[in-house]
N, C-alpha and C positions, 0 to 999 in steps of 0.2 A: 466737031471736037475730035481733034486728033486719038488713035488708039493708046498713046504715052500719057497725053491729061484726061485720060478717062480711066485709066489704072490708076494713074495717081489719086483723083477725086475718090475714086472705091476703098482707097487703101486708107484717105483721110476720113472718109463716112465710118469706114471701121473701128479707127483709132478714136475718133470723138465714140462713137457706141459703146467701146469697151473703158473710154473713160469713165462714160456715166454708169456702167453697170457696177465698176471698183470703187466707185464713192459710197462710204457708209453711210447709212440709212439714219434720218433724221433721229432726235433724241424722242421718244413716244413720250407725251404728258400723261403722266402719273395718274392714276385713277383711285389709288388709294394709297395713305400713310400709315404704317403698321408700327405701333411702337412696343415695344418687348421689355416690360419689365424682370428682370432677372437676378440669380444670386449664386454666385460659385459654392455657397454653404446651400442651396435646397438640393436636396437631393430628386426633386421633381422635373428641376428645370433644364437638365440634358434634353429631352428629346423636343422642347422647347426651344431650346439657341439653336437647334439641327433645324431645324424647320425654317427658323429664320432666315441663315444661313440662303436656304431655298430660296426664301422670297426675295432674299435682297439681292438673285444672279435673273430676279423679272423686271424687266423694263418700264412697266407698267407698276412696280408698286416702290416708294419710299420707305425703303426697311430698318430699323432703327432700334440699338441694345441700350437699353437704362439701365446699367447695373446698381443694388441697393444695399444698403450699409445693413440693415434690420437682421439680417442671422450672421452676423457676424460671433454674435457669441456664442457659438457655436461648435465653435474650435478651429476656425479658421477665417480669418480677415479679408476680405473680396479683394482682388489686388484690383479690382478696377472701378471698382464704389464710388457713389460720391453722394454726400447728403441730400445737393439741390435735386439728384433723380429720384431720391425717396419722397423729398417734399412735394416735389411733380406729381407725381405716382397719387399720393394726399390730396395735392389739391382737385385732380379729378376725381376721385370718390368724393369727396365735397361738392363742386362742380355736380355730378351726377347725384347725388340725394341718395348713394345708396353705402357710402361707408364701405366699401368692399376694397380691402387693400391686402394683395397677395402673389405669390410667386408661383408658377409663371404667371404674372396676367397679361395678355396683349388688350391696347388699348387700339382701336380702329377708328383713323379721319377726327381722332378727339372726342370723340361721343361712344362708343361704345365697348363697354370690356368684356372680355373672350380670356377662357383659357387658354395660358398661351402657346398649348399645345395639339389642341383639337381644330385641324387644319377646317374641318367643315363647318361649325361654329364659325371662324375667322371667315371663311370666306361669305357664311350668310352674313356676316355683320358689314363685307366689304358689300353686299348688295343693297343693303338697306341704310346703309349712311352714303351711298352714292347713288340712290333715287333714281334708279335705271340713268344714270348717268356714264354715259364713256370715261371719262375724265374729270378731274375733280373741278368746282365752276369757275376757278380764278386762273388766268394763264402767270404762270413765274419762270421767267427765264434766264440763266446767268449768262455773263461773259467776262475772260480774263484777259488784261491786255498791260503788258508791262505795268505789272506790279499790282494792279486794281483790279477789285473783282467791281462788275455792276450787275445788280439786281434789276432785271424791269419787270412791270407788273401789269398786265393787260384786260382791263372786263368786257367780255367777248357776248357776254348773254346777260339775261338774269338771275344775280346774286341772293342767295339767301343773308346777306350779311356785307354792309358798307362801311362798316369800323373793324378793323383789327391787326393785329402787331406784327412785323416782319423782324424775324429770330435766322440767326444762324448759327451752325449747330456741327461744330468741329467734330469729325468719327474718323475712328482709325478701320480702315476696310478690313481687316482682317486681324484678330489676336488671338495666341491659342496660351492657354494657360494649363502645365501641373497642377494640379489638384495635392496639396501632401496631407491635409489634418481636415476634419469635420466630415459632414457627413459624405461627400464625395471623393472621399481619402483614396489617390491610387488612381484618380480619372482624369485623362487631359480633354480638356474641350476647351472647341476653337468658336469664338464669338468674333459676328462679322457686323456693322457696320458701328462698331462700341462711340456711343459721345459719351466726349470729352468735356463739353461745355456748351450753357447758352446763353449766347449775347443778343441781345433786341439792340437795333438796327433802324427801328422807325417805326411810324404808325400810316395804315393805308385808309382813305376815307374814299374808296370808288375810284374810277375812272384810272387815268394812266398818271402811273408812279416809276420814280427810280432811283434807286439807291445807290452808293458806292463806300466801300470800306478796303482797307490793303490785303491783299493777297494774305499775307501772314497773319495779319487777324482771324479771315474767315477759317483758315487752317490750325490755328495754334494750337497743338497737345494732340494734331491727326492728322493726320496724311488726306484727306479729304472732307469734303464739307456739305453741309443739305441746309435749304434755307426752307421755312417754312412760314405762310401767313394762314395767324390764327387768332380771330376770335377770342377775348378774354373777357369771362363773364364775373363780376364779380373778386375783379383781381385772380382770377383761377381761370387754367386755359381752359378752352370751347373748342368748338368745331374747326377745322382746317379747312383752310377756305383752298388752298391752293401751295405747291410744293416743285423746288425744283435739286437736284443733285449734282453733282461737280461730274466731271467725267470719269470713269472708275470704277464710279459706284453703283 
């Protein structure tokens, strides 16, 4: 080998190495879904949406703002409320057998509620609905391709749960809202990944599923999207079986 194609060959081993070093690093599967019941009228739930905020810039967790109509009367109207996240909120104190419906509460992987401010609470409860588990047990993965988003669904191990509903769940990554009347009168706070809506999409019975819906659906009322498959017990959500997010978020 001449000394010209042996520069050259060094110079291309380089540039493939530094290719691969520039490539961003896989999207990490989720290990837990954290959902944050909230309310611009409680005067509790600031250092609650702050925390959020936290978990939803971690790779590893599905972070997710419910805001709820309930202190509205207050003196002040939630600009970002909406009924069906109050009834949610309902139907898992149902769902769990304990009636407990309140602001902050974070709800973790579907099964367990935590103040939704006491990060060490949150994270034992991330331990014990993920069963020394890395990653939550259902693989979900999206992809967008001229115009269509497709969901696919992969079961890689053993499943606690072979029935349940694939949702997708429009959020706007970031919104900060004035505060002018009630009890947070005079305070802006910024909520990050706020849904807008949830639309069910299908039902998954095991093995390998896939879905597809428009671009603009899975989006509509947010600038981003999380799909989530969950377990419904009794018409009322359960467990999450597995969870994937739009890039973004």
């Amino acid at each position: 080998m001449t000394g010209i194609m042996a520069s050259r060959l060094k110079l291309l081993l380089a540039a493939i190495g530094l290719a691969v070093l520039l490539q961003p690093a896989l999207a990490e599967p989720p290990r837990a879904v954290v959902e944050l019941f909230t309310s611009q009228g409680c005067s509790n739930c600031p250092p609650a949406d702050a925390l959020l905020v936290e978990y939803s810039r971690r790779p590893d967790i599905v972070a997710l703002s419910f805001p709820v109509n309930y202190w509205d009367y207050l003196g002040w109207k939630d600009t970002l409320a909406h009924a069906e996240f109050t009834n949610r909120q309902k139907d898992y104190a149902h769902a769990r057998s304990d009636r407990q419906v309140f602001t902050p509460q974070m709800i973790v992987n579907g099964k367990k509620s935590c103040i939704g401010s006491d990060r060490a609470q949150i994270e034992k409860a991330i331990q014990m609905t993920g069963k020394g588990r890395s990653t939550l047990p259902v693989d979900v993965a999206i992809a967008e391709q001229n115009g269509t988003v497709t969901v696919s669904i992969t079961e890689t191990g053993e499943v606690p749960h072979r029935n349940a509903e694939v949702w997708v769940l429009p959020v706007l990554r970031s919104q900060t809202v004035p505060i002018e009347r009630g009890e947070n009168k005079g305070r802006t706070v910024t909520y990050a990944n706020v849904v807008r809506g949830l639309k069910r999409i299908g039902e998954w019975h095991g093995g390998p599923a896939r879905f597809e819906l428009p671009a603009e659906t899975a989006r509509r009322g947010g600038d981003g999207f999380v799909v989530l498959l969950q377990v419904e017990e009794n018409d009322r959500p359960g467990m999450i079986l597995g969870a994937a997010k739009s890039p973004g978020l």
